[in-house]
N, C-alpha and C positions, 0 to 999 in steps of 0.2 A: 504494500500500500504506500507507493510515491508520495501521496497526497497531502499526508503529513511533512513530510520531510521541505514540499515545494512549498505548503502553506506558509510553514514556518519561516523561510526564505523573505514569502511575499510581505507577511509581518515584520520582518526587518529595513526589509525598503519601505514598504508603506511608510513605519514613523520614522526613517530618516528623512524621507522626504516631506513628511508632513513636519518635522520639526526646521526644518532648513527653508522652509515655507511662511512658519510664524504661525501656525496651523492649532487651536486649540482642539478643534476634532474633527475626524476626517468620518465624512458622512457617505461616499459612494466612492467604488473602487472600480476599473473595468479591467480583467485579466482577457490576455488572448493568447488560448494556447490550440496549437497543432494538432490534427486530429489524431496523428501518431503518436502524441505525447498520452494518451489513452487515460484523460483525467475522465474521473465519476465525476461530472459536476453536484451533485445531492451530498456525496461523499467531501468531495473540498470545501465547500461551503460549511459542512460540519466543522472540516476540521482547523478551518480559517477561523469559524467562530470562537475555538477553545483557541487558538495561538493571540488571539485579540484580547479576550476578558482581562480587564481592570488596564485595559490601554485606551489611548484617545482614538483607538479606532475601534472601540465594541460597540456595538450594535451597528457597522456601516453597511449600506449595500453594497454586496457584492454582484457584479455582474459579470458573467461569462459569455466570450466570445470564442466558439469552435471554428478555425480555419481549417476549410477541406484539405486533402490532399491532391497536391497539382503535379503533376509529370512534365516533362517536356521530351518527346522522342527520338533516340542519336538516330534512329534511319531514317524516319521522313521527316523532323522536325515541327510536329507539331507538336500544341499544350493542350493537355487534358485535365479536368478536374476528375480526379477516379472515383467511381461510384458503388464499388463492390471492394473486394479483399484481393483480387488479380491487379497487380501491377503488370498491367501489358501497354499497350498502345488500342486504344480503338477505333485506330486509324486503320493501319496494316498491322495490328495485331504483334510484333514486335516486343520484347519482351528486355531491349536494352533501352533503357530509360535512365531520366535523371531524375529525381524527387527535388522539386523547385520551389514549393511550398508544401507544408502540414506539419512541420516539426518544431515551429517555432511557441515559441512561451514570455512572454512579457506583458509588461504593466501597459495601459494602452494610456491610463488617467487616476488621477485620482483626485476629490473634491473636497471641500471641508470648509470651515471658518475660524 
């Protein structure tokens, strides 16, 4: 279960940057993680909640953004957003590919006053 380990992470940046902000509490959070990064969102959100309590970011919304997985194909060169668990090409079917997006994880915002 990653999902502690990331939360725990995102609680660190969050109040670094809420404090280098001047931020007495941060009210909405937007994470974007890769759909290969294979977060539970129901799960993180749990466990974002317990890395937060009795900090200036308990109770914040938390919102999550899933980015597909994108290919880009070394024989015909097309992009495909993938829509199943085959990493091919749905072009000509090709199966030498590049993973061009889905694996990314970052803070996209975060809000407060």
């Amino acid at each position: 279960m990653h999902e502690i380990s990331i939360a725990e992470n995102l609680k660190e940046l969050v109040l670094e940057a809420a404090e280098k902000a001047h931020l007495s509490r941060v009210s909405r959070i937007t994470v974007c993680f890769g759909q290969m990064v294979q977060i539970v969102p129901d799960i993180f959100r749990f466990a974002f909640s317990e890395c937060v309590r009795d900090t200036m970011a308990m109770g914040a919304e938390l919102d999550i953004e899933i980015i597909p997985v994108k290919i880009k194909c070394r024989n015909c060169m097309e992009e495909l957003t993938i829509q199943s668990d085959l990493f091919m090409c749905g072009n000509c079917e090709s199966d030498d590919i590049e993973i061009i997006e889905g694996k990314e994880l970052f803070v996209k915002s975060i809000e407060g006053e």
